[in-house]
Each structure stands twice: as C-alpha cells, then as structure tokens.
C-alpha positions as a LaTeX table, in Angstrom:
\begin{tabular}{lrrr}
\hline
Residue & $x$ (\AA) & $y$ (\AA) & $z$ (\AA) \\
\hline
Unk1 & 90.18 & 36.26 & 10.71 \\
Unk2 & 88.72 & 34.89 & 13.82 \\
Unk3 & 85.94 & 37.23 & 13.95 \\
Unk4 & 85.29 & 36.53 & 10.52 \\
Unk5 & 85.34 & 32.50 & 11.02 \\
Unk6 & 82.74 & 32.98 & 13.68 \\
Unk7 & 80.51 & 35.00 & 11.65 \\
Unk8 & 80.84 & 32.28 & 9.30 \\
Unk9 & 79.91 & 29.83 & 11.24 \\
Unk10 & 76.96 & 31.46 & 13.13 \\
Unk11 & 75.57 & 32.50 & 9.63 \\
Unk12 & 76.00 & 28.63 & 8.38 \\
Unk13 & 74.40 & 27.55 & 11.68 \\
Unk14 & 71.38 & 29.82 & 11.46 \\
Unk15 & 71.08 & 28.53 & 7.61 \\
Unk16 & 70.47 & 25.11 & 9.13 \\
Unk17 & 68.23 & 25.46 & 11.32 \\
Unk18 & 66.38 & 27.05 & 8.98 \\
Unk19 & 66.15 & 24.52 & 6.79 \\
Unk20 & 65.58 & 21.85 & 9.39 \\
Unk21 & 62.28 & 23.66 & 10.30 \\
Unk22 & 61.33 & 23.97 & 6.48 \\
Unk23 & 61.58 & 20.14 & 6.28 \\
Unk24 & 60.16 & 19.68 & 9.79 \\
Unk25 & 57.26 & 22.16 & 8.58 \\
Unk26 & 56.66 & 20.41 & 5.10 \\
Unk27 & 56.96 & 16.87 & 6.95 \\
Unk28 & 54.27 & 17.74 & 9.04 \\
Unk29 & 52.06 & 19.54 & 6.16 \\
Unk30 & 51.99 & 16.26 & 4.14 \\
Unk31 & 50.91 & 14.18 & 7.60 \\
Unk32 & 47.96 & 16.94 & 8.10 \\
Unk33 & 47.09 & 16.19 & 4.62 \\
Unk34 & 47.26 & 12.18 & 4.59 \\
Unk35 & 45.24 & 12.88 & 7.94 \\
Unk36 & 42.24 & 14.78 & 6.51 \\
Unk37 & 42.56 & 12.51 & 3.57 \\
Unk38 & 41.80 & 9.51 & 5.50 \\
Unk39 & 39.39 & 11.40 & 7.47 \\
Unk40 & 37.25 & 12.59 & 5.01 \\
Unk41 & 37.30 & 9.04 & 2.69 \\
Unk42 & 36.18 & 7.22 & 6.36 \\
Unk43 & 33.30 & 10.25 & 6.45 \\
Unk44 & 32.45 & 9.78 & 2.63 \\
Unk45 & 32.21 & 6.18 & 3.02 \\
Unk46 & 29.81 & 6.16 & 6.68 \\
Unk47 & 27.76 & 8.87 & 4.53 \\
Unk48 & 27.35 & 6.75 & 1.54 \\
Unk49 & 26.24 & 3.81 & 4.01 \\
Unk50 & 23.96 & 6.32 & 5.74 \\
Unk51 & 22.34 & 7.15 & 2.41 \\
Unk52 & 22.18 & 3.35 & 1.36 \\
Unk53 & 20.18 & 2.34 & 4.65 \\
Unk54 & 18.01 & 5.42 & 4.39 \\
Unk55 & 17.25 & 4.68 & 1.48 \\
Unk56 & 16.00 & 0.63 & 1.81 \\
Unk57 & 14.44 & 2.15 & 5.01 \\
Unk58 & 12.16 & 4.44 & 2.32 \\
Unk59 & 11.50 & 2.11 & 0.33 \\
Unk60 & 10.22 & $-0.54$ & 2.91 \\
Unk61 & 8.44 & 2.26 & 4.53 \\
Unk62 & 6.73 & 3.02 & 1.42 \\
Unk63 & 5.89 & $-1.10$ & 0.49 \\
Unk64 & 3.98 & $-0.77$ & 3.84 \\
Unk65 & 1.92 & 2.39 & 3.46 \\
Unk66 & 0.99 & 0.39 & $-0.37$ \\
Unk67 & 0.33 & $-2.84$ & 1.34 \\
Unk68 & $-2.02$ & $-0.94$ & 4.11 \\
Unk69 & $-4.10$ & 0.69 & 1.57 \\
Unk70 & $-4.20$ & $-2.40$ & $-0.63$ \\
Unk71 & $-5.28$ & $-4.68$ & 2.81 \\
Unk72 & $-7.87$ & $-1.89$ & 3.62 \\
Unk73 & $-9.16$ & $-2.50$ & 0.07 \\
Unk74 & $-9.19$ & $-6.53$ & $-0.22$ \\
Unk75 & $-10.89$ & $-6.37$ & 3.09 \\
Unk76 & $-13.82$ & $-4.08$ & 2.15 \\
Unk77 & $-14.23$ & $-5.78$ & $-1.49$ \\
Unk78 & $-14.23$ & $-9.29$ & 0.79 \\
Unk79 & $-16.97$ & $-7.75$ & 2.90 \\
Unk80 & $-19.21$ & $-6.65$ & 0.58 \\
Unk81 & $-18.91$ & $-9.70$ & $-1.26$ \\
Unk82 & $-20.11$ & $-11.73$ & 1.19 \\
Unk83 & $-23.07$ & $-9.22$ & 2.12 \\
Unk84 & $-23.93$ & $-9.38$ & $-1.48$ \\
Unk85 & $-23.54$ & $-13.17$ & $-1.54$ \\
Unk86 & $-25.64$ & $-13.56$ & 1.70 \\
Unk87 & $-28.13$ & $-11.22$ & 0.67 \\
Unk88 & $-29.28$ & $-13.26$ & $-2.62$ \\
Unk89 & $-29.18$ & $-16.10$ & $-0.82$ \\
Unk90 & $-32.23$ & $-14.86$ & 0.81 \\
Unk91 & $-34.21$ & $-14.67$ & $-2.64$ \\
Unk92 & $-32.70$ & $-17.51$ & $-3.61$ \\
Unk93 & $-34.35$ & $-19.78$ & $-0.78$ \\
Unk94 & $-36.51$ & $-22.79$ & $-1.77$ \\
Unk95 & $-37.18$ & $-23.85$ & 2.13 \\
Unk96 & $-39.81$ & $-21.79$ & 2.46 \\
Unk97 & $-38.07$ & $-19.38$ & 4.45 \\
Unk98 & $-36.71$ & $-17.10$ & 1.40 \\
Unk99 & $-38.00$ & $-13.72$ & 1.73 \\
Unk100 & $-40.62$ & $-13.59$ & $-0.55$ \\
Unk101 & $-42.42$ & $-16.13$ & 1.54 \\
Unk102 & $-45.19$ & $-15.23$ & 4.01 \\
Unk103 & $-48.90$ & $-14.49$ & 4.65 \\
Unk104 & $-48.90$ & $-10.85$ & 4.47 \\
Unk105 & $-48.31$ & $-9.65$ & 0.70 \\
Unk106 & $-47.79$ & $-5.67$ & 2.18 \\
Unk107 & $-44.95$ & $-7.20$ & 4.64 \\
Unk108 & $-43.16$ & $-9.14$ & 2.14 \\
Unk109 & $-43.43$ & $-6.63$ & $-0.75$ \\
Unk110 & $-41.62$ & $-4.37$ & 1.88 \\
Unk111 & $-39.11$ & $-7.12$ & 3.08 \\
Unk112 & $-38.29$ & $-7.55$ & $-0.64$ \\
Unk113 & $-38.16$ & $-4.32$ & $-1.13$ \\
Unk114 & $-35.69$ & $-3.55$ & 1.63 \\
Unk115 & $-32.96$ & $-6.36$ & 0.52 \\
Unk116 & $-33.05$ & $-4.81$ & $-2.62$ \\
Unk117 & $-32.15$ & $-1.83$ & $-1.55$ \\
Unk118 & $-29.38$ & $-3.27$ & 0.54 \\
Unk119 & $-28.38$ & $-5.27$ & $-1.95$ \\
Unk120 & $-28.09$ & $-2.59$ & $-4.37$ \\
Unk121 & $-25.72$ & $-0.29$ & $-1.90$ \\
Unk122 & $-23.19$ & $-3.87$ & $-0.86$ \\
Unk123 & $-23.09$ & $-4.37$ & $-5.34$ \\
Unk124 & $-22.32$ & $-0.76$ & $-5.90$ \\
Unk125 & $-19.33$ & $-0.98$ & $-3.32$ \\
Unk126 & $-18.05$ & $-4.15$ & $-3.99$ \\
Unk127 & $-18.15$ & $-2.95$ & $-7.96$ \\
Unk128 & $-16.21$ & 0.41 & $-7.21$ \\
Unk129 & $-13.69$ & $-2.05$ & $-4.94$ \\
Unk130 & $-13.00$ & $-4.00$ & $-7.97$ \\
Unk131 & $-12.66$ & $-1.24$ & $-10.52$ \\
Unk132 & $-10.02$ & 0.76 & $-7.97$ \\
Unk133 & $-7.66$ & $-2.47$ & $-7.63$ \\
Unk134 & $-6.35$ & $-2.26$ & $-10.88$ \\
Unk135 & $-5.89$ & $-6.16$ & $-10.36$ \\
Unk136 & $-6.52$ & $-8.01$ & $-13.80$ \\
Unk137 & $-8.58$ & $-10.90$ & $-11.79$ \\
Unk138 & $-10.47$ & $-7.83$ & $-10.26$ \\
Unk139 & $-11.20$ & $-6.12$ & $-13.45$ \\
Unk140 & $-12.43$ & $-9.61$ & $-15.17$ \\
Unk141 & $-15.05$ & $-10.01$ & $-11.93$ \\
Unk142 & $-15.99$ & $-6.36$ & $-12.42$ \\
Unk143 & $-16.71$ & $-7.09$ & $-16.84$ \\
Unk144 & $-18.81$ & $-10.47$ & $-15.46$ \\
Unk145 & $-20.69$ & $-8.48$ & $-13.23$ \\
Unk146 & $-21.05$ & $-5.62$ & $-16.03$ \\
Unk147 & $-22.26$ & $-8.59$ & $-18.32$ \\
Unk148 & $-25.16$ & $-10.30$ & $-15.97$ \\
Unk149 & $-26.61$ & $-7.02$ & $-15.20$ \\
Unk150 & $-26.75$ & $-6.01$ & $-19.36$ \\
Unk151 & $-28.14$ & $-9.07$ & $-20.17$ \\
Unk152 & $-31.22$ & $-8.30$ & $-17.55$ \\
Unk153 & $-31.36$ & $-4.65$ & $-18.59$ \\
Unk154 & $-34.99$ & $-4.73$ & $-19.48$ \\
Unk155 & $-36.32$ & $-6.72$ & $-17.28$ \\
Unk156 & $-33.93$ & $-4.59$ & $-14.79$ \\
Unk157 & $-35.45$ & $-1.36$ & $-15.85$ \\
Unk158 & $-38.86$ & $-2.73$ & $-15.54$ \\
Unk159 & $-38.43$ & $-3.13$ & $-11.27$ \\
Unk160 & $-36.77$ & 0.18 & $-11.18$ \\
Unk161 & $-33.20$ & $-0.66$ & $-11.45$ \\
Unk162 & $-31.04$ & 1.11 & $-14.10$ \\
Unk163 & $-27.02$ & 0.19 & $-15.13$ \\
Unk164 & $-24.34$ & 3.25 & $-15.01$ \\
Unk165 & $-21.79$ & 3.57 & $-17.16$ \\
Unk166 & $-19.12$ & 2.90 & $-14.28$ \\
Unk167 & $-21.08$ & $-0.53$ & $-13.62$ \\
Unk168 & $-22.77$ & 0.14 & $-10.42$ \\
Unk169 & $-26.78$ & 0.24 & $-10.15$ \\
Unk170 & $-28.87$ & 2.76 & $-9.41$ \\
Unk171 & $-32.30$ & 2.48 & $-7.89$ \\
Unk172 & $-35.54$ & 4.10 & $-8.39$ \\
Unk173 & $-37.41$ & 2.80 & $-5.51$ \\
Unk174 & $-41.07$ & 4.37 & $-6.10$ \\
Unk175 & $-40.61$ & 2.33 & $-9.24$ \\
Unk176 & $-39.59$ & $-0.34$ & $-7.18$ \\
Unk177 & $-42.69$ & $-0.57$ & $-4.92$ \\
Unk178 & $-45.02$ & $-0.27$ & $-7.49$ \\
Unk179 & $-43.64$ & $-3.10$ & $-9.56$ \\
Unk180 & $-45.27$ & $-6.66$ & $-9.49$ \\
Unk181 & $-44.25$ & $-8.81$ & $-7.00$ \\
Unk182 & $-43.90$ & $-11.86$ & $-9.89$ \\
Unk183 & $-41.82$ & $-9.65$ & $-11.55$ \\
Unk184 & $-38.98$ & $-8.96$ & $-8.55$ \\
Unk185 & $-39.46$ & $-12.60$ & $-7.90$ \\
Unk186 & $-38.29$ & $-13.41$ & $-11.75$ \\
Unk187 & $-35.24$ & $-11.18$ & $-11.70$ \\
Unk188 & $-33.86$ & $-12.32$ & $-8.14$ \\
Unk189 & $-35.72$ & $-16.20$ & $-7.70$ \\
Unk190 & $-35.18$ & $-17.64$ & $-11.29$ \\
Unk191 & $-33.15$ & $-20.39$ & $-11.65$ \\
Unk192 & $-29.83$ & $-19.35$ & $-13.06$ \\
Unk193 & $-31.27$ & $-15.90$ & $-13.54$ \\
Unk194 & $-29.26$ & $-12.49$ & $-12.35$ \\
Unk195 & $-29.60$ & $-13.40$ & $-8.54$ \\
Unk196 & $-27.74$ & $-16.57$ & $-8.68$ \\
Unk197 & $-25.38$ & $-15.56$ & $-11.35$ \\
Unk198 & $-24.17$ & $-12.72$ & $-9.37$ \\
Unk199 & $-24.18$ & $-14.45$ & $-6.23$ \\
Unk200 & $-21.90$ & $-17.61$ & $-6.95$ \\
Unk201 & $-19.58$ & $-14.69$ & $-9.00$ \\
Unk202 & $-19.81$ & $-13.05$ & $-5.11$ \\
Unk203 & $-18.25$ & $-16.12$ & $-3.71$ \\
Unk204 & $-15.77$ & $-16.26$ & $-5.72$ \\
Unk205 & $-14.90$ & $-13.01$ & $-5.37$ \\
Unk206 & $-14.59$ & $-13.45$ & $-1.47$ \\
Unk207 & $-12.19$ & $-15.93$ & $-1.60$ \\
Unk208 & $-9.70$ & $-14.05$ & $-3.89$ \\
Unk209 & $-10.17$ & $-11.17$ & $-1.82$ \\
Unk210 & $-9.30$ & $-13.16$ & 1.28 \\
Unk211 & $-6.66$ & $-15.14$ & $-0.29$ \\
Unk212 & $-4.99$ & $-11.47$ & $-1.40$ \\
Unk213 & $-5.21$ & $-10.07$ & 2.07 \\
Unk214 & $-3.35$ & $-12.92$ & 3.58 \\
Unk215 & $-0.99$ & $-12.44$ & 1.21 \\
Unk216 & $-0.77$ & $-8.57$ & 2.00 \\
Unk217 & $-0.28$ & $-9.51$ & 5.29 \\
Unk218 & 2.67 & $-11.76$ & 5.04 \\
Unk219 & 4.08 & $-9.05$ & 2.95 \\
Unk220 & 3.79 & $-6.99$ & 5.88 \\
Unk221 & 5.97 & $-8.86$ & 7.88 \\
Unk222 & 8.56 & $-8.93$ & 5.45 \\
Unk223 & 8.26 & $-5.46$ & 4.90 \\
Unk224 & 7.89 & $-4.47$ & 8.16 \\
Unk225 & 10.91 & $-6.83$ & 8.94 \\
Unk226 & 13.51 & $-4.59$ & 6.97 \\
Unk227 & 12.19 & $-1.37$ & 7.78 \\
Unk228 & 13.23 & $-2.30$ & 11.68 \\
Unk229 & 16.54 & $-3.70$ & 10.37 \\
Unk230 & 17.34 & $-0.54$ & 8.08 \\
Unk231 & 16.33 & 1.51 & 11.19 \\
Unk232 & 18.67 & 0.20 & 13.68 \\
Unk233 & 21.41 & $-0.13$ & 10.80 \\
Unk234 & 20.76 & 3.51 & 9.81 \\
Unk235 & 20.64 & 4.51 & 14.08 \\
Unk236 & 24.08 & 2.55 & 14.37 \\
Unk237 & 25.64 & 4.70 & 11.55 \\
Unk238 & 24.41 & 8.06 & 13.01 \\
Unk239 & 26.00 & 7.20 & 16.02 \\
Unk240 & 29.20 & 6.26 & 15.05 \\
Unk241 & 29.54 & 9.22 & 12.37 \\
Unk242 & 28.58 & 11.35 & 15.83 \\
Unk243 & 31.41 & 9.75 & 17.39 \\
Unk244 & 33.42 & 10.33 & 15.02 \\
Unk245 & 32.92 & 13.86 & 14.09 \\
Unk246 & 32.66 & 15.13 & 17.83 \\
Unk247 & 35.07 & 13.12 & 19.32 \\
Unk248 & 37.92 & 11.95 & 16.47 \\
Unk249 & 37.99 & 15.09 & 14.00 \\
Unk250 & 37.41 & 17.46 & 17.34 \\
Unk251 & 40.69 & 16.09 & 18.98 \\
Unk252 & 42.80 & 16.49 & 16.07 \\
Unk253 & 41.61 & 20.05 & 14.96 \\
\hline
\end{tabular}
C-alpha cells in the first residue's frame, strides 16, 4: 500500500507540474502576442506618418518645379515685352531723334529696316509666351495682338510682313527693303496706327508679367517653406522607425 501511495503521489505531482508549465507556456504566448500587437500598430502608425510627410513633401516639391517653369516664363514674356515696347518707341519718336530721321536716306532705310527685323523676332516671342501660359489675361493680350495685326494685313503685306495662323509674324525682308520708305513710316509712325497700338498693349503686358512673377516668387517661399519642414519631419520619422526596428524589435526577438 505504501508503494502504491507513493506512486500515487509522484504520478499526481508530475501531473502538476505539467500543467503549471501549460499555463506558464500559454501565459507567456498571449504576452508575445499583445507584444507584437503593440509593436506592429506603433510600426503601422510611424509608416502611415512616413507616407503622410512624403507625401506633402511631393507635392511641395512638385508646386516648386511648376512655379520655376511658370517664373522662367513671366520673366521672358516681361522681357520681350519691354524690347517690343522700347523698340516702337523708336518709330514712334516726334523729337527728331526717331529712327526714320536723318540725312542719309540709304542709312535710315537700313536702320528702319533693322528694328523691324528685331522687332519682328521680340513680337514673335512675346506672342508664343502668351499663347503657352494658358493664363486667360494672357490669352486676351495674345487675341488683341492677333486683332491689330489683321486689321493692318494689307498694308502689312505690302512692307513684307505676313500674319501666321499661330499669331506670330513672319518677314520677307527683300520685300522689306524694296518697299517705300512712306509706306514703313505709315504702318509703324501713324498716329494710333499698329506701332502704337501694339506698343501701349506691350506695356501693359510688362506689368502683368512682372506683377505674376512676384507673385511666383512669394509662392516660392511658401512652397519652398514646407518642403524643408516635410523634410526634416519625414528625416525625424526615419530615424525613429530605425530606432525602433534595430534597437526595440531586435532586443525582444
């Protein structure tokens, strides 16, 4: 009976155990679990942050490359404007100084002849400025422009300059220098002819441009402002998920 009682007992004891190291097991199992839960919500979470500042940092860095190539634009359509401006203003004289003034009727057919020219290349650019904006103002300067030049078309044609379909001018300068001086001198003299109706558009023209280039500019800043911020917020959150996955998750694995 005693050997049997101690069999018993050792068999009773050994059940125990075993089942305090099934619980002990099982406790553990569910810690592991709540442990990689929380782990991998904290990960989802720094991820989704990640992905938020990534993506304000695209989408500033993208408003600046816009803003660049809009700035580039304004500031070429602003330059020409003024060189087309300037340039009539030299026909457009009436202090004796305007360029078809001199002695020398070979020298200032050729000085003519040259400003045309020039002023035909600063139109066509500002003109292909104004039609790639896609900026209502821009297009409504581009129709004026459109409209001065067809209501001269004749008398255009008759110095050698023709209007393309886009707008621009194109120039036919052996018709040019064989025209009459008093005809040039009509087209780009007369008062409130072509000349001055394209040059006062010019001015205005300049001053929108430079007005929208100081606005691209400020946009810049702002731009450029929370691209830096999204940077550093997007640097800080690389870190700390570096941290965190080489020093936290590595020490409990």
């Amino acid at each position: 009976m005693r050997v049997g009682n101690r069999l018993n007992s050792t068999i009773v004891r050994a059940r125990m155990n075993r089942i305090a190291k099934t619980r002990t097991f099982s406790t553990k199992q569910q810690r592991t679990k709540k442990s990689i839960s929380g782990s991998s919500g904290q990960s989802i979470s720094q991820l989704l942050s990640k992905l938020n500042a990534n993506s304000g940092k695209t989408s500033s860095a993208a408003q600046l490359i816009a803003n660049r190539d809009q700035t580039l634009l304004y500031s070429g359509m602003e330059t020409a404007a003024e060189r087309v401006e300037k340039r009539l203003g030299k026909f457009l004289k009436t202090d004796g100084t305007s360029v078809f003034d001199g002695e020398d009727e070979a020298k200032v057919k050729e000085n003519v002849t040259d400003h045309i020219e020039s002023f035909v290349n600063d139109y066509n650019y500002l003109m292909k400025r104004l039609t790639q904006s896609g900026d209502s103002v821009d297009s409504n300067f581009a129709k004026k422009l459109k409209n001065y030049a067809n209501a001269e078309n004749k008398e255009l044609r008759e110095i050698g300059i023709t209007i393309n379909g886009d707008g621009t001018l194109e120039l036919d300068e052996k018709k040019l220098k064989a025209a009459d001086i008093s005809q040039i001198k009509k087209m780009f003299a007369g008062e409130d002819g072509f000349a001055e109706k394209v040059s006062d558009l010019s001015g205005q023209i300049s001053k929108y441009a430079k007005e929208k280039v100081t606005e691209l500019e400020k946009s810049n800043v702002t731009a450029s402002s929370n691209y830096n911020r999204y940077a550093r917020y997007t640097n800080g959150t690389q870190n700390s998920s570096s941290y965190y996955n080489n020093g936290y998750y590595n020490s409990k694995a």
